[in-house]
N, C-alpha and C positions, 0 to 999 in steps of 0.2 A: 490704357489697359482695361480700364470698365469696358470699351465700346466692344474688344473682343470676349471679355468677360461672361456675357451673355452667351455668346458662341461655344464656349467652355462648358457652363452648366447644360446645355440645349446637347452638346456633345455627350455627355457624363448621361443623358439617358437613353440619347441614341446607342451607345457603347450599350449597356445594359437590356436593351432591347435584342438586341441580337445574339451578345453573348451567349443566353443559354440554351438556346435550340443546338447550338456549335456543344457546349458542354454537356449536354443529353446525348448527343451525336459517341462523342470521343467514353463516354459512362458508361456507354448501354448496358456491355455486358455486365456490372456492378449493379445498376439500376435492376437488371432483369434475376439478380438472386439475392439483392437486397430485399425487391416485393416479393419474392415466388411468384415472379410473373414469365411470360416468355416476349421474346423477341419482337413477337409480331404484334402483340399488345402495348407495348414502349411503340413500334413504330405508327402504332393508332395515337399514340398520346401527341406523338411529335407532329401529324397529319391534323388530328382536332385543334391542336394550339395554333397553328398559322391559317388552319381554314376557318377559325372563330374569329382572329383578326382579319383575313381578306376580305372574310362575307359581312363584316360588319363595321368595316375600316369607314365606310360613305356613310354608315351613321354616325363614326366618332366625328366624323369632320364637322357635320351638320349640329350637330351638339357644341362645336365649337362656336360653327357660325350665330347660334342661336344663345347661348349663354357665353362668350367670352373665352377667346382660346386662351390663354394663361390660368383662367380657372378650371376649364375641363382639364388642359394640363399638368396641373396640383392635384385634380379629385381621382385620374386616371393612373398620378403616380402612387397615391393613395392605394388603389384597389389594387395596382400592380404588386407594391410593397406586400398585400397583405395574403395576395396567389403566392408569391413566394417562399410569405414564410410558412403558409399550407402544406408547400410543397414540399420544402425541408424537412417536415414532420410526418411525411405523409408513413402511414403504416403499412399499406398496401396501394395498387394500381388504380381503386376506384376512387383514392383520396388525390392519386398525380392527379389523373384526369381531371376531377374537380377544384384543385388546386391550379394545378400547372395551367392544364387545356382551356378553364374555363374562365376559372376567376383572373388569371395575369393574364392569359388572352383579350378579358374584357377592358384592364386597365390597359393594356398596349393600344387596342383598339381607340382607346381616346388620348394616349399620348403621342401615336407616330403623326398623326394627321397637322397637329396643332405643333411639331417640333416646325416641319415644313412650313407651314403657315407663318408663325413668330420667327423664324430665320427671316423670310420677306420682308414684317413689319419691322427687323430691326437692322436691316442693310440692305443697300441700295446699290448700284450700278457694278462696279468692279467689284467690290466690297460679298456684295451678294453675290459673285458668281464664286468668288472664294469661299465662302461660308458654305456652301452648297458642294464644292468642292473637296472642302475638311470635311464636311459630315459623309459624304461618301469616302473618305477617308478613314473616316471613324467606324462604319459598317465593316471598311475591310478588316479595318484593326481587331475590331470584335469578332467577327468571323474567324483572323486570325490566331487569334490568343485566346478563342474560347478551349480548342485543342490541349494547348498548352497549362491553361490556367486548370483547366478542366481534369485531367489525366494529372498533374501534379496534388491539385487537393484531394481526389478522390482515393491516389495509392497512397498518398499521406495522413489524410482526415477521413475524410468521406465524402459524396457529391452533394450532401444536403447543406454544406457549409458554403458550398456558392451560393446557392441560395436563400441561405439566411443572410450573408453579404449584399444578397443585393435588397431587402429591403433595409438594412441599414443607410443603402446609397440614397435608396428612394428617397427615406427620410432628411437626408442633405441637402438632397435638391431642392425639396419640398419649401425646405427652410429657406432657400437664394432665389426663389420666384420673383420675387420685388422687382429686383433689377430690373427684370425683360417688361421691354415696351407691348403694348397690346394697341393693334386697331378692331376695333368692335367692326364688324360686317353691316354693309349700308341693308343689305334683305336680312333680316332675321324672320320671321315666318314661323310657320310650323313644322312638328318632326309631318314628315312623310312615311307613316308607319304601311301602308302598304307597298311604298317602294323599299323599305327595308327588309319587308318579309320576304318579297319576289325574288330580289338581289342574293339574300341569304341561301332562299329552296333553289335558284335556279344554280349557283355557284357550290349548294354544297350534295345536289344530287351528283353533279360532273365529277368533282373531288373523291367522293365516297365512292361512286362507280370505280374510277381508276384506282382506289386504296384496293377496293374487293376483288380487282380483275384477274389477279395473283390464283386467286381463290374459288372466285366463282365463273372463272373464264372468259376471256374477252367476247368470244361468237358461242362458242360450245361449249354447254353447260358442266363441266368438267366437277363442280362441287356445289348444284344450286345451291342459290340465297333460298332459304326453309323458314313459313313462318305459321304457327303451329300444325307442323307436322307435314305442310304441304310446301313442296319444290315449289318454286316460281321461276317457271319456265316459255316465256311464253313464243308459242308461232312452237316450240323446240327448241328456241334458242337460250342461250345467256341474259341475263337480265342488264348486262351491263351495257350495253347497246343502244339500249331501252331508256333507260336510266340517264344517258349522256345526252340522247335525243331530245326527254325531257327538260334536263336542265337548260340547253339551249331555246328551246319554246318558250320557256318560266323566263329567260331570262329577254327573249326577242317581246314578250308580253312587257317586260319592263318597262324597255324605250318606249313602247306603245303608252303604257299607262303614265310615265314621265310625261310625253308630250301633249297628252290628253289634261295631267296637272299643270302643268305650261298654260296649255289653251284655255284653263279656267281663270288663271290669273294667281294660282298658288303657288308657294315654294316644294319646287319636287326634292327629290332624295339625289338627284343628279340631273346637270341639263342636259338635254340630247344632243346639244348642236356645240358641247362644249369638242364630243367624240368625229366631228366635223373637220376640227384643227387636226392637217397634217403633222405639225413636227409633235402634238400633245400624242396622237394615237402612234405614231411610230416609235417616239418615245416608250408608252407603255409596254408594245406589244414585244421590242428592247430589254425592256426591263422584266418582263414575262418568263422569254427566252433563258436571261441570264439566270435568273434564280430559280430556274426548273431543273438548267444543269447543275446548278453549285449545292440546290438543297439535293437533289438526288446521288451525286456524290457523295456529298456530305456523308449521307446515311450508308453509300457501297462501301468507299474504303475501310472506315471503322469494322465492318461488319468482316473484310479480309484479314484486316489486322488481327484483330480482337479473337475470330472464329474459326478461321482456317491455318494463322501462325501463332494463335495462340498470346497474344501480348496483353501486357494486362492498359490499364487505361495510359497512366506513366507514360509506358515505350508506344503506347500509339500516339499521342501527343506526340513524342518524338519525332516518331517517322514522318508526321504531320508538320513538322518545322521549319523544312525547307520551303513549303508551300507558304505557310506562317509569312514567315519573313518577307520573302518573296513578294509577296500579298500586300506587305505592309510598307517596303519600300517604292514600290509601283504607286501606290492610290498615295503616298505622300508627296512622288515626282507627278503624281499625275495634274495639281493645280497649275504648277507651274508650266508643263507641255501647254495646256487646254488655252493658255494664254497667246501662244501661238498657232495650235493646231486647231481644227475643227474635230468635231465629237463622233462625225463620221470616223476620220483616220484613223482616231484612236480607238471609239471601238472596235473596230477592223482589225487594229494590229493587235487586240485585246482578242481576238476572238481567235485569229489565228493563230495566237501564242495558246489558247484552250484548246484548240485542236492536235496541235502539238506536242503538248501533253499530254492530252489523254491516248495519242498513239504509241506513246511514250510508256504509260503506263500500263495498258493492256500487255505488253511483252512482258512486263515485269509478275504477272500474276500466274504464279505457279507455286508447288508447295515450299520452294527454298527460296525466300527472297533477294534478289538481287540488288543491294542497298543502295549502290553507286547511281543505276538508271531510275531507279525510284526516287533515288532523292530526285536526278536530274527534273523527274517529269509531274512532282508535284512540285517544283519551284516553276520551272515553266506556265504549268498550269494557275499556279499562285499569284504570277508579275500579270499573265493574261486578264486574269478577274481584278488583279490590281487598277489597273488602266481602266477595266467599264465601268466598276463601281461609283467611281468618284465622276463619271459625267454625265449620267443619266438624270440625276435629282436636276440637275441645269436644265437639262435639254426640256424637259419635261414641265418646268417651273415658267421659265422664261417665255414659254409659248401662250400666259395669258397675263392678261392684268391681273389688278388687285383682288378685286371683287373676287373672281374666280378663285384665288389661291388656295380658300378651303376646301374644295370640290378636288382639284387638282392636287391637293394634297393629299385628302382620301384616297382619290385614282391610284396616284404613287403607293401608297401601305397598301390598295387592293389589290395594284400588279406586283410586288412584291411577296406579299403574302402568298398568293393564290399559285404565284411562280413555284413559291418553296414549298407547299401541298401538292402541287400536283407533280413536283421532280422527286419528293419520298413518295408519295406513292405509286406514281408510274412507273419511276426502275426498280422500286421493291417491290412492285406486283411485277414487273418483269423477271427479276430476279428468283421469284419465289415458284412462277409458274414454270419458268426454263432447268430451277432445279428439282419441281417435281417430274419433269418430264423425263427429264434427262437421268437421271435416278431411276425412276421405273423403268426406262428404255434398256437401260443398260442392266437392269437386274432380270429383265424380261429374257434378254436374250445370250444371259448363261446359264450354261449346259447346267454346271456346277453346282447349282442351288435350287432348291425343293420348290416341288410345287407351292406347296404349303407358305412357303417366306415368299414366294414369290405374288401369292395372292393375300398376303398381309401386307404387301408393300404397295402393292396393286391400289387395294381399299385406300390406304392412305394416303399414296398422290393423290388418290380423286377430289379430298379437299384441303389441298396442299401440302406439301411436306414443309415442318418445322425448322428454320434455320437453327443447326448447333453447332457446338464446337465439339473438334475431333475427340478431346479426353469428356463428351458427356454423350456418344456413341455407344462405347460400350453397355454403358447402365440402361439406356433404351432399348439394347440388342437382350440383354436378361431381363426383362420387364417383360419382355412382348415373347422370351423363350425361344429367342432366335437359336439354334444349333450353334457351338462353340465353333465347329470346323466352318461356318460360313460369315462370320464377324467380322474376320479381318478382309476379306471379297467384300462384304457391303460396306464396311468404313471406306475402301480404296475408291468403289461404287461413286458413294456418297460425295466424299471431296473433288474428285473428280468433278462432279453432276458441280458440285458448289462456284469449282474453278470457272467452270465453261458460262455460267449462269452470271457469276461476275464480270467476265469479260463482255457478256453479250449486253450485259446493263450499261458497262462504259463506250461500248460501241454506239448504243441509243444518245448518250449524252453528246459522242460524236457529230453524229446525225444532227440532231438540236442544234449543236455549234455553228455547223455546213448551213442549215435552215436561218439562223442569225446574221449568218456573212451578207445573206441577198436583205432581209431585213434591212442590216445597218449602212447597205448603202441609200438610205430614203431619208437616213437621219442628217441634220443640218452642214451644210459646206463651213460658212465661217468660226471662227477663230469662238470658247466657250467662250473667252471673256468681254467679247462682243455681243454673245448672245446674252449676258447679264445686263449690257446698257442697253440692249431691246428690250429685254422684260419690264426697266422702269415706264416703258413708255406703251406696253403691248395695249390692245384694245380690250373689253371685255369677251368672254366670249358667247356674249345674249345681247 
């Protein structure tokens, strides 16, 4: 019982890690009149929390390697515990952010690395491909139940009680560290504080460009980024183009100055020739995939439930159940498949069960929901994520020795992280520029409504229309002195513009899934739990 023991508490913070991005998810709409905040600022809170973990995941690692991963472990659940309860108290959105985004970002940043890491040191061959197999079982679980857990406190308490819960867990954990085994790292060395800074500018210019690209336009500067007083436009274009460009330079200077620390003989912030290993990098780019589509979802459906049928958090958890479950009995059958099947198959049938569903669910988004095919197509959608989750930590782990594990573990929270930043902001900058388009389009070209509203509405697509819900229409149509006779035409406008903008988001999530299929046939033929008794034995990879 001890020896899974370990597994258990390593479990209890994985679970908590993931949970509340799910339960910010399933709140919004509560979160965004709890602060007197809007929409598009919660979804900046939810974009800075996982891109503060991505960009600085290879530094928790290395703070592992360097002072002992069970102790960055306790000091990371420490600051997690104490983002948390910031976050509960928060009075306004500039306390989330600094609560939420920054401070429990920072403690995650040194707890996901070192979960990975101390799973290794404390099982070995079959043992460790199972353990690696619950804990991506355990992601689903919390993914799954964040919905749930999430939507039921919040219509019954409020959402700041999850998160006063979980620095209570924190503190549980904190206390059952003993148990878990530690192997200290044979390189300990120094931080590599300019591979940390390059990693951060180059990963969080990319991120922030696709958060603004809703806003400031992907090619055509539709609403420049302004900084004092002055557009930044350059050539004529968008800035976000620009921006992405750079981040890839920032970040292709990386490897460069990695391997430049290599050739000195110091410990860099990551090895270059770790990204060399096929099944490590196909792994990642795997795991990328997956969590671009599942966070970007994440953040569409709530926002149909919640803003265009009107549900409070409760019934969106609800409608989220199917998936739930679904989610949670898959990545539980998934250890035992993985012992026969190869991580190929199953992400394959995993993916195409994702496709599936979200073809599924696209019909169902209109303004009367169709319960029956929705449930069908967020369960489907739920058993397909079920199946990936639980086999990528393997795939990904097992392709290096020891030495490596902490590196590889960063990688894993990098690509993880960086996947769930870039899937909210790239389909809610989809979403948010398809609905100002689409809005203006269709106000432009009726007969019916004044010039006048029509170049009020003009000005305000230009730096995005604000995602609302149909009963907080009205009070924005007398605010702005909209004409009584032309309200009910722009509400109709509006929802419409909302409809089409959410379908065309899950249609992108499609695409992604299609782009994952050719991905996952490069990932490993044999059997997972094969690939656990290669990892006792893998080489390094320096």
């Amino acid at each position: 019982m001890r020896h899974w023991g370990v597994l258990v508490i390593l479990s209890a913070a994985q679970f908590i890690m993931v949970l509340d991005t799910t339960v910010m998810n399933v709140s919004v709409s509560n979160v965004v009149v709890d602060l007197d905040t809007t929409l598009t600022r919660v979804q900046l809170a939810i974009t800075l929390y996982t891109l503060v973990m991505g960009s600085f995941m290879l530094f928790g690692g290395r703070l592992g390697d360097m002072f002992g991963r069970r102790r960055i472990f306790s000091i990371g659940l420490v600051v997690y515990g104490l983002g948390s309860l910031i976050t509960a108290f928060s009075p306004n959105i500039g306390w989330l952010l600094f609560g939420w985004s920054f401070v429990e970002g920072a403690g995650a940043v040194m707890v996901m690395p070192a979960i990975i890491s101390l799973t290794a040191a404390n099982y070995s061959g079959r043992d460790r491909a199972t353990a690696y197999s619950a804990l991506g079982g355990i992601a689903a679980a919390g993914a799954a139940a964040g919905p749930l857990i999430g939507g039921w406190v919040t219509e019954a308490l409020t959402w700041r009680v999850v998160f006063a819960a979980e620095t209570v867990v924190c503190v549980l954990i904190v206390a059952s560290v003993r148990v878990i085994a530690d192997q200290r790292s044979e390189e300990r060395g120094e931080m590599d504080w300019i591979g940390t800074l390059l990693s951060a500018l180059g990963l969080g210019f990319i991120v922030i460009a696709l958060l603004q690209s809703g806003t400031w336009g992907f090619i055509r500067p539709s609403g420049a980024l302004t900084i004092a007083g002055h557009e930044i436009t350059p050539f004529g274009f968008s800035v976000v183009p620009f921006m992405i460009a750079l981040g890839v330079f920032i970040l292709i200077g990386l490897v460069a100055w990695e391997r430049r620390v290599v050739a000195q003989g110091r410990t860099p912030l990551l090895h270059p020739e770790l990204l060399r290993m096929l099944q490590l990098r196909n792994g990642l780019v795997m795991l990328i995939a997956q969590q671009t589509i599942i966070g970007g979802m994440f953040f569409v459906i709530p926002i149909y439930l919640q803003y265009v049928l009107l549900k409070n958090a409760f019934e969106t958890g609800l409608k989220l159940a199917p998936m739930s479950i679904a989610m949670l009995i898959a990545a539980f059958a998934s250890p035992k498949l993985a012992a026969t099947q190869s991580p190929r198959r199953m992400v394959t049938l995993g993916l195409s069960l994702v496709l599936v569903g979200c073809g599924l669910l696209v019909t169902t988004i209109d303004p009367e929901l169709d319960n029956v095919l929705f449930a069908i197509g967020m369960a489907v959608f739920g058993a397909g994520f079920g199946f990936i989750a639980a086999q990528l930590g393997n795939v990904i782990m097992s392709s290096v020795g020891d030495r490596d594990r902490g590196e590889a573990g960063g990688l894993q929270g990098t690509a993880q992280n960086i996947g769930t930043s870039v899937g909210v902001a790239l389909l809610g900058a989809i979403l948010v520029a398809s609905l100002s388009s689409g809005f203006n389009t269709a106000v432009q070209a009726d007969s019916s409504i004044t010039e006048q509203t029509k170049t009020q509405i003009a000005d305000a697509s230009a730096n995005g229309v604000e995602i609302l819900g149909r009963d907080q229409l009205d009070d924005v149509a007398a605010a702005h002195h909209v004409p009584t006779s032309e309200v009910d035409t722009l509400v109709d406008h509006y929802v419409n513009a909302q409809l089409e903008s959410i379908k065309l988001a899950i249609l992108l999530a499609m695409f992604l899934a299609a782009l994952g299929l050719v991905v996952a046939q490069r990932l490993p033929k044999i059997p997972g739990a094969e690939l656990g008794e290669v990892s006792a034995e893998a080489p390094a990879g320096r």
